[in-house]
ROTORKE-251758 format. One line per 4 residues: number of its first residue (from 1); their letters; for each residue z, x, y of C-alpha. Coordinates in pm, whole numbers. Each point is the difference from the previous one (the first is absolute). Layout:
NUM	A	Z,X,Y ~ ... $
This chain:
1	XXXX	43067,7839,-1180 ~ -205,137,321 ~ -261,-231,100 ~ -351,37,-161 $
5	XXXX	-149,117,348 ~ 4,-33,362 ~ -182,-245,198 ~ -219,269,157 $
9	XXXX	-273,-164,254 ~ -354,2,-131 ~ -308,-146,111 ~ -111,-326,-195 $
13	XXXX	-253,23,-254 ~ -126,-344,97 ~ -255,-50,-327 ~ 324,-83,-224 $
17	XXXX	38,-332,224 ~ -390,-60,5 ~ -21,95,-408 ~ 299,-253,-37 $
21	XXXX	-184,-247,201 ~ -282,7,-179 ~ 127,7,-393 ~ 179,-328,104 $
25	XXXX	-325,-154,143 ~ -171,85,-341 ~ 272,-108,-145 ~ 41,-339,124 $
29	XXXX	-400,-20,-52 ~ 27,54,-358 ~ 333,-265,-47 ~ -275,-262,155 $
33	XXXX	-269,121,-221 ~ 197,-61,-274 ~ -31,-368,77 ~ -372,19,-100 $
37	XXXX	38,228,-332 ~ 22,-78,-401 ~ 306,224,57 ~ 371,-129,-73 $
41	XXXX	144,-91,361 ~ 243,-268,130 ~ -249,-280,138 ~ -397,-7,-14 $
45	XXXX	-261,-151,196 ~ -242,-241,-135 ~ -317,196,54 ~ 179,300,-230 $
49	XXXX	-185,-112,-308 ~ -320,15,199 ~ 29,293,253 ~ 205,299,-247 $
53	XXXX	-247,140,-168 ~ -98,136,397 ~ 292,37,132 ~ 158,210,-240 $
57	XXXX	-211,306,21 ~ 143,-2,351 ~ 355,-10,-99 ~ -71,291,-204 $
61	XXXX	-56,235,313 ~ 347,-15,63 ~ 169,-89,-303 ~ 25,321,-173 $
65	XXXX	198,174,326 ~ 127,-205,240 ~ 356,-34,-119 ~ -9,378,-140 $
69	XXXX	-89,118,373 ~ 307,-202,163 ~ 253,153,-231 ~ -173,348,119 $
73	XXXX	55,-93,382 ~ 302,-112,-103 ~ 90,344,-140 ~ -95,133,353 $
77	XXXX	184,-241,213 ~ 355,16,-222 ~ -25,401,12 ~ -59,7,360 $
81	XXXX	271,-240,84 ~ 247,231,-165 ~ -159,334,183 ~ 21,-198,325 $
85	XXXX	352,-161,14 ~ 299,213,-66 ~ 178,-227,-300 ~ 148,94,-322 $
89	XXXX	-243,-130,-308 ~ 322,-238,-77 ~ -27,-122,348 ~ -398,-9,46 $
93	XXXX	17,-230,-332 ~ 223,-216,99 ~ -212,-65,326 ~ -308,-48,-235 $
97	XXXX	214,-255,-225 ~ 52,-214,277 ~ -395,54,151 ~ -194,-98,-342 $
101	XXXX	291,-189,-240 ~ 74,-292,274 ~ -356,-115,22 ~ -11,-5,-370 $
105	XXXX	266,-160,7 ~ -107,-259,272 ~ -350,0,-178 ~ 119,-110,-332 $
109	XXXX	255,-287,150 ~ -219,-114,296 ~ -360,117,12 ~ -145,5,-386 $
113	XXXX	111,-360,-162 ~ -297,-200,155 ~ -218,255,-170 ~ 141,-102,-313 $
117	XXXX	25,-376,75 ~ -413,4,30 ~ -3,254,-298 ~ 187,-247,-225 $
121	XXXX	-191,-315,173 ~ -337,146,-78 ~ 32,154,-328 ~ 322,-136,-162 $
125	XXXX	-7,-407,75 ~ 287,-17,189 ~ 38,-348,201 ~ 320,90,174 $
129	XXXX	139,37,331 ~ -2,376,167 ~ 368,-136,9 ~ 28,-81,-331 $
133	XXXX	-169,318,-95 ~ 227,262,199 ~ 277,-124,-247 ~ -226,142,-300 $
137	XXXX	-68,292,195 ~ 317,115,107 ~ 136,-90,-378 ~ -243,251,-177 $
141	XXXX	-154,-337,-153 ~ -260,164,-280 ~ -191,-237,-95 ~ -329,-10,191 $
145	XXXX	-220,140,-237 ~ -337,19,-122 ~ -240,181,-273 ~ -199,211,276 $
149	XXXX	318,28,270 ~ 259,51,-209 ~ 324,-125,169 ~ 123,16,317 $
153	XXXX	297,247,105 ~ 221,-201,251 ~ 89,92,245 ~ -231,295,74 $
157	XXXX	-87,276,231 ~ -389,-77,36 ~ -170,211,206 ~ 333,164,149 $
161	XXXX	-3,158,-316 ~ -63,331,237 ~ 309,-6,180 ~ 221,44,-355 $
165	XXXX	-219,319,-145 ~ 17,148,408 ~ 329,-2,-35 ~ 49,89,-339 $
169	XXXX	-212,326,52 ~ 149,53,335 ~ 346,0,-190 ~ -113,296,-221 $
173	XXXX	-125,220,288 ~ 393,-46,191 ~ 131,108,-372 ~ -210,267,-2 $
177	XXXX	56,103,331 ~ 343,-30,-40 ~ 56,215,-282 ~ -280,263,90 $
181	XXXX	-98,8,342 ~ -212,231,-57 ~ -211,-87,-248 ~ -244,-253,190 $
185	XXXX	-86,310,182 ~ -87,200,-288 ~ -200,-260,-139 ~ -185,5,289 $
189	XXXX	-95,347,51 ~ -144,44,-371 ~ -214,-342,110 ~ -273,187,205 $
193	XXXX	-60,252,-266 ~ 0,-304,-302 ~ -218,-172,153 ~ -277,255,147 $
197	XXXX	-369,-8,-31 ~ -93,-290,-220 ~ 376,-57,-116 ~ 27,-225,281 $
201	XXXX	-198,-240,-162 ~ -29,79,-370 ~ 402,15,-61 ~ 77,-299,116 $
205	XXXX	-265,-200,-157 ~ 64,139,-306 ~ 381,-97,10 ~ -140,-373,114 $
209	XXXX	-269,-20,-272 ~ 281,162,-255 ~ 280,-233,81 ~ -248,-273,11 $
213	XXXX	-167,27,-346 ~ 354,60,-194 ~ 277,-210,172 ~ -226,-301,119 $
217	XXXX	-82,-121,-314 ~ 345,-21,-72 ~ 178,-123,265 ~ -255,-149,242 $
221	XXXX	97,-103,377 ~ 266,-196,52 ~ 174,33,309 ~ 334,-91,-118 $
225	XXXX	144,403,39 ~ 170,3,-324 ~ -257,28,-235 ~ -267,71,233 $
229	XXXX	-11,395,-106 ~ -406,49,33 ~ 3,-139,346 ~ 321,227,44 $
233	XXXX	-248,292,-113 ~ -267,-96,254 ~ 238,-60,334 ~ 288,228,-61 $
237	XXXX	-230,318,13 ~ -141,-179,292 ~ 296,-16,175 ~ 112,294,-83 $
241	XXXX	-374,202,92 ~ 56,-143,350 ~ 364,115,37 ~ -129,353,-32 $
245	XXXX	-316,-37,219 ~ 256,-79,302 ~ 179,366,-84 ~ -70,284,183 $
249	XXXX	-61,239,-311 ~ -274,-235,-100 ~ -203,-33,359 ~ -308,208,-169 $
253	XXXX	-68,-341,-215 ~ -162,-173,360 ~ -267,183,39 ~ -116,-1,-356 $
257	XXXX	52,-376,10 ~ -233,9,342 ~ -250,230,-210 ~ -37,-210,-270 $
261	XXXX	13,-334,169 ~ -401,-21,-45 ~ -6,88,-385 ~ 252,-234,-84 $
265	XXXX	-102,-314,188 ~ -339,110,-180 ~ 190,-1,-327 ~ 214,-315,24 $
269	XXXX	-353,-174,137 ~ -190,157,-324 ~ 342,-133,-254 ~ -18,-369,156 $
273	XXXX	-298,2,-44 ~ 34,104,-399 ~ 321,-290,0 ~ -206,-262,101 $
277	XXXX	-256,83,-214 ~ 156,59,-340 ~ 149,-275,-205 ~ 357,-75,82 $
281	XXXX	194,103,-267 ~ -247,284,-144 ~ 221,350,-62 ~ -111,224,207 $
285	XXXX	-1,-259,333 ~ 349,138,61 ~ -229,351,96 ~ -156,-125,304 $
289	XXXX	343,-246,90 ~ 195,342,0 ~ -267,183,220 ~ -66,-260,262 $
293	XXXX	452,-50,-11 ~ 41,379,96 ~ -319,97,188 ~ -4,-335,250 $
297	XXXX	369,127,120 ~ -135,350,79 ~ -285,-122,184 ~ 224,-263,187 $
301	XXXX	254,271,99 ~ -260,257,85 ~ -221,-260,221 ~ 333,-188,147 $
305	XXXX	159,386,84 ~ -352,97,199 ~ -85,-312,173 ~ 353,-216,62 $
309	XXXX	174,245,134 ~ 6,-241,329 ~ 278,-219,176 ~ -41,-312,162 $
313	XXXX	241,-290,102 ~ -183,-206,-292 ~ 116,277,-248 ~ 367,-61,79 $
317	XXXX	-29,-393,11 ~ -185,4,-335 ~ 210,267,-188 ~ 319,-228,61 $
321	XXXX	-160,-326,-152 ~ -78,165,-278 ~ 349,-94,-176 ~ 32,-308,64 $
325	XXXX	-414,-70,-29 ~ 70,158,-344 ~ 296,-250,-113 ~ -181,-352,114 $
329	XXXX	-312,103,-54 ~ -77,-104,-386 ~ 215,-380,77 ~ -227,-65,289 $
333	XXXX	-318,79,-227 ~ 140,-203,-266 ~ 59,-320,238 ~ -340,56,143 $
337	XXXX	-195,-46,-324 ~ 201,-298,-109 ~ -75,-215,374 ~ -357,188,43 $
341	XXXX	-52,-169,-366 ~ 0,-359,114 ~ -274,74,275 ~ -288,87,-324 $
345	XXXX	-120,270,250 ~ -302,180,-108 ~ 155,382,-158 ~ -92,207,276 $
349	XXXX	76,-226,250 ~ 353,-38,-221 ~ 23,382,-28 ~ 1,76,386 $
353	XXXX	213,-228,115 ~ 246,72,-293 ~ 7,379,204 ~ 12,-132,304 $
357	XXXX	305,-214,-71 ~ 180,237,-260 ~ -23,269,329 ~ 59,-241,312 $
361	XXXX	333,-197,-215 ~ 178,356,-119 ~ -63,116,372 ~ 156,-332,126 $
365	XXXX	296,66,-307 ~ 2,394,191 ~ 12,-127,351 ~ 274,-252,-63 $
369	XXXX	235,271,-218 ~ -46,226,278 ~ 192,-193,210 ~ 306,-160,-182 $
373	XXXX	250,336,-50 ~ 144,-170,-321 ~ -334,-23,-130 ~ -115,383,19 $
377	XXXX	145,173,-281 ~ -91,-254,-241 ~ -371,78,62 ~ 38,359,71 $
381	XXXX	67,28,363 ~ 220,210,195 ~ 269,-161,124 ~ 52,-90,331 $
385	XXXX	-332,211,77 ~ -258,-328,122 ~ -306,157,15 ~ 73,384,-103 $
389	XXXX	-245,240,10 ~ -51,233,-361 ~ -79,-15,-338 ~ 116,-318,-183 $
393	XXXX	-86,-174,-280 ~ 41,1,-375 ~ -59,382,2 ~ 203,132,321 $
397	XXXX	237,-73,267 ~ -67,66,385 ~ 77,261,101 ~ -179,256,-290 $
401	XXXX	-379,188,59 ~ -165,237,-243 ~ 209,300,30 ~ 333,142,146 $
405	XXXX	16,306,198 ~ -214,290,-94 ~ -138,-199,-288 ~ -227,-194,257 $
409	XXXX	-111,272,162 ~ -115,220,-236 ~ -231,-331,-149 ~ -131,-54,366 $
413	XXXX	-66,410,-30 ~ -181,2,-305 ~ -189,-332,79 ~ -231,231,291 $
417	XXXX	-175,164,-310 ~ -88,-303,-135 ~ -343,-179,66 ~ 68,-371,102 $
């Protein structure tokens, strides 16, 4: 089979990298925020019982999107790798096997068992040695268990959880690709006139509320891929929405998503807003939790594409810790609020230098992987590439920018009639 495309030269569409950037910034935010929530989570502070009632509204401004917008930029990334490089879709997945599967891989063996030490420690009674405990773990020992928890699946994914549906949807689009190449394309060009005028934000919100009020109910979140189908029916579409936003036949989409940028931050402002003011649990809360999931990622890709559209040596530094940052960063966050717990710190006090730490230690875990070439591609690196300049992390490899070819520059075209 001919290769998907060639690796035609194309200016970098440096907002992807600074997007990236910042979804794992909130992200990592939100894992330590978890600390100091009612909300089921591997370890929790002491001050939790006294400080979630005002910390959750918080977590709320992010909750509802944050993960739906990485699969999107993930979408973008994965399709502009293949435009980019000339590699069959066998090929290209094979590469992308290799990029997300070995830190999954490395994450479940290496990185996530002290996570579930402290988990079973703090909520389970366990007594035992981390030593005697990675014999449970790595024997799929079942039997930490509890009436609110339920029981523990050992070993387990964690937060890596994103690397196995990545790769799962990333799969699909090489099938597809394989057995019509044309029909990405296609898909594409009927995307500018599906989603025109107010389609670009009434559609999709109506396929999030939708999904959300039917298949939710019934299969809840679980992150464990097989019987995870609503989360499937949120983050598939994402992907796949962002795989045709890097096509050429859908380049119209940009401006409307710089045009609307305005209304829907407005909109996802007004639906938090609503979420944190209605009852959790009530019906209809799954109304504004579908608006603010659908219009915050059109008002982050519309502000990012007007006003990060910028390079700077911090840009490439950043976008290659991302990976690695990603992979460590829950563990270190974890260890932090089991040693900042003996110290009785007051919860703010507690709270910043739980940041401070979760960020310096994962950039200390970056900087060291960096530099050991066996290390690399277990944490998503390039190998033998010590500090490489491009697009990496849990979404892209270096190398890929928003658009291939004449793609780019018909988006940098249309973006001139476009107020920023």
């Amino acid at each position: 089979m001919e290769p998907t495309s060639s690796p035609a030269a194309a200016p970098r569409e440096f907002f992807i990298d600074w997007l990236r950037i910042a979804a794992l910034g909130l992200l990592i935010l939100f894992h330590v925020g978890m600390a100091y929530t009612s909300w089921n989570w591997h370890v929790k502070s002491a001050a939790a019982a006294d400080v979630a009632a005002a910390v959750e509204p918080w977590m709320r401004l992010t909750a509802p999107w944050r993960m739906t917008l990485l699969f999107v930029v993930s979408g973008l990334a994965t399709s502009l790798m293949l435009q980019r490089r000339a590699v069959t879709p066998g090929g290209w997945l094979r590469q992308r096997a290799r990029r997300l599967l070995l830190p999954l891989l490395a994450g479940v063996v290496l990185v996530v068992p002290p996570q579930s030490y402290f988990e079973v420690r703090q909520f389970h009674g366990y007594a035992g040695s981390f030593i005697d405990f990675l014999a449970l773990y790595f024997s799929a020992y079942g039997g930490f268990c509890s009436a609110l928890r339920g029981c523990l699946i050992l070993p387990t994914w964690n937060h890596l959880w994103f690397l196995l549906y990545l790769f799962a949807y990333t799969a699909v689009l090489a099938w597809v690709l394989r057995r019509w190449p044309g029909a990405v394309d296609r898909l594409a060009a009927r995307a500018p006139s599906s989603l025109a005028g107010a389609g670009l934000l009434a559609w999709p919100f109506a396929w999030f509320a939708v999904t959300r009020a039917t298949l939710a109910p019934i299969f809840g979140e679980t992150h464990a891929f097989f019987d995870d189908l609503f989360l499937h029916t949120q983050f598939a579409p994402a992907f796949a929405l962002g795989v045709l936003l890097a096509r050429r036949p859908a380049a119209a989409l940009w401006p409307r998503l710089q045009a609307q940028r305005h209304l829907a931050l407005a909109c996802a402002l007004l639906a938090w807003g609503l979420i944190v003011a209605t009852t959790p649990g009530a019906a209809w809360r799954l109304l504004p939790w579908s608006l603010m999931q659908w219009c915050a990622i059109v008002a982050a890709l519309g502000y990012a594409r007007c006003h990060l559209q910028r390079d700077s040596a911090l840009r490439a530094r950043l976008s290659e810790a991302v990976f690695p940052v990603y992979v460590l960063h829950q563990t270190v966050t974890v260890l932090a609020v089991v040693l900042l717990a003996r110290w009785r710190l007051p919860a703010a006090a507690e709270a910043g230098l739980l940041v401070v730490l979760t960020f310096g230690l994962s950039w200390a875990g970056y900087e060291l992987v960096r530099r050991m070439a066996r290390l690399r591609p277990w944490f998503g690196l390039a190998e033998g590439q010590e500090g490489h300049e491009g697009h990496a992390g849990p979404v892209a490899d270096p190398g890929a920018g928003l658009g291939a070819g004449q793609g780019a520059a018909e988006m940098r075209a249309t973006e001139s009639r476009v107020s920023t």
